[in-house]
C-alpha positions, 0 to 999 in steps of 0.5 A: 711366944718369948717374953719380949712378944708377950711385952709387946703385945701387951703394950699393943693391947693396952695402947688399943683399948686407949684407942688408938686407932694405929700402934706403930711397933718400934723393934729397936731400942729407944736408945737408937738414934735411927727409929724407923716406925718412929719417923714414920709415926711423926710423919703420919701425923696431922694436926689435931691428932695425939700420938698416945706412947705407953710410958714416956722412956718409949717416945725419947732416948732422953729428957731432952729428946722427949721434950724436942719431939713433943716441943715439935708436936706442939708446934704441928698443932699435935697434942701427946699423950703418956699412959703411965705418967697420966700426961696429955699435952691437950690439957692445961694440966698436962701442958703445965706438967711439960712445961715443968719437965722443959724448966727442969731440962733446962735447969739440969742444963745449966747444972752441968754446964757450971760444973764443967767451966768450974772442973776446968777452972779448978784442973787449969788451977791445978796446972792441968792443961786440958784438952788433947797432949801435945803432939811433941814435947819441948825435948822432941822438938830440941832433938829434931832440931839438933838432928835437922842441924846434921846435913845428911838429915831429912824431915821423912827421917826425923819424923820416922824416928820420933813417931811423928808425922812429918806435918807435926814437925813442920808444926813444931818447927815452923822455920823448916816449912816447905813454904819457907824453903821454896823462898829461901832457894833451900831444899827439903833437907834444909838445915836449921843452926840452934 
């Protein structure tokens, strides 16, 4: 028997002389976002029963998962219960105790979105534009220009030539889109002056 059935047999056990009447065993990792005997467990439940975990890092990927899955628990009129943290939803001690761990969810929430708008702030102080780079800079579309000004020139050929796709120079270059030459009667090698 490797190590990892040993570990599991022995949350089997203990899980069984907590009573529980049915262990659905997880192979895959908490960290999974598709948990099999998890969805089956959920589904298995009824109002009234407790789902009982041996530590809550085997229920939720996170603080904020855990707090969904019990959240929605609750709201099915199914407690919960964690061996190693002595939690059980069906106490006022243990409900208060989740409702901390919500309070603090929520409170590290809030921490990281004000620390993300002030990084922004600071970077855009800084003159870092955030956010993706621009397709082209302000020399790339000068240069198209100037090359479109040829008359043998096409977009295909200009867009090859700066790496482009020919919809970022119809981007970077407005005038020349396929619209705007349908109008003007010209084709696509329409030529622009600077």
């Amino acid at each position: 028997m490797s190590t990892a059935e040993q570990s599991l047999r022995r949350q089997v056990d203990a899980l069984t002389d907590a009573g529980c009447i049915r262990v659905f065993e997880e192979k895959l990792s908490g960290k999974n976002a598709e948990r099999p005997e998890l969805a089956a467990c959920l589904d298995y439940l009824r109002d009234g029963d407790t789902p009982v975990v041996l530590e809550l890092s085997r229920l939720g990927r996170s603080l904020q998962d855990l707090l969904a899955i019990v959240s929605d628990l609750r709201k099915r009129g199914i407690g919960f219960t964690s061996l190693h943290e002595n939690l059980d939803t069906t106490t006022p001690g243990g409900r208060l105790m989740f409702h901390v761990f919500a309070a603090l969810a929520e409170f590290i929430r809030e921490l990281i979105a004000d620390g993300t708008r002030e990084g922004l702030a600071a970077a855009r102080a800084g003159g870092v534009r955030p956010g993706r780079p621009p397709a082209m800079t302000g020399e790339q579309v000068r240069h198209a220009r100037a090359l479109l000004a040829e008359p043998d020139t096409t977009v295909a050929s200009i867009a090859r030539l700066l790496g482009v796709s020919r919809s970022t120079i119809y981007k970077y270059v407005p005038e020349l889109s396929p619209s705007r030459s349908v109008e003007s009667g010209s084709g696509p090698q329409a030529s622009l002056t600077s």
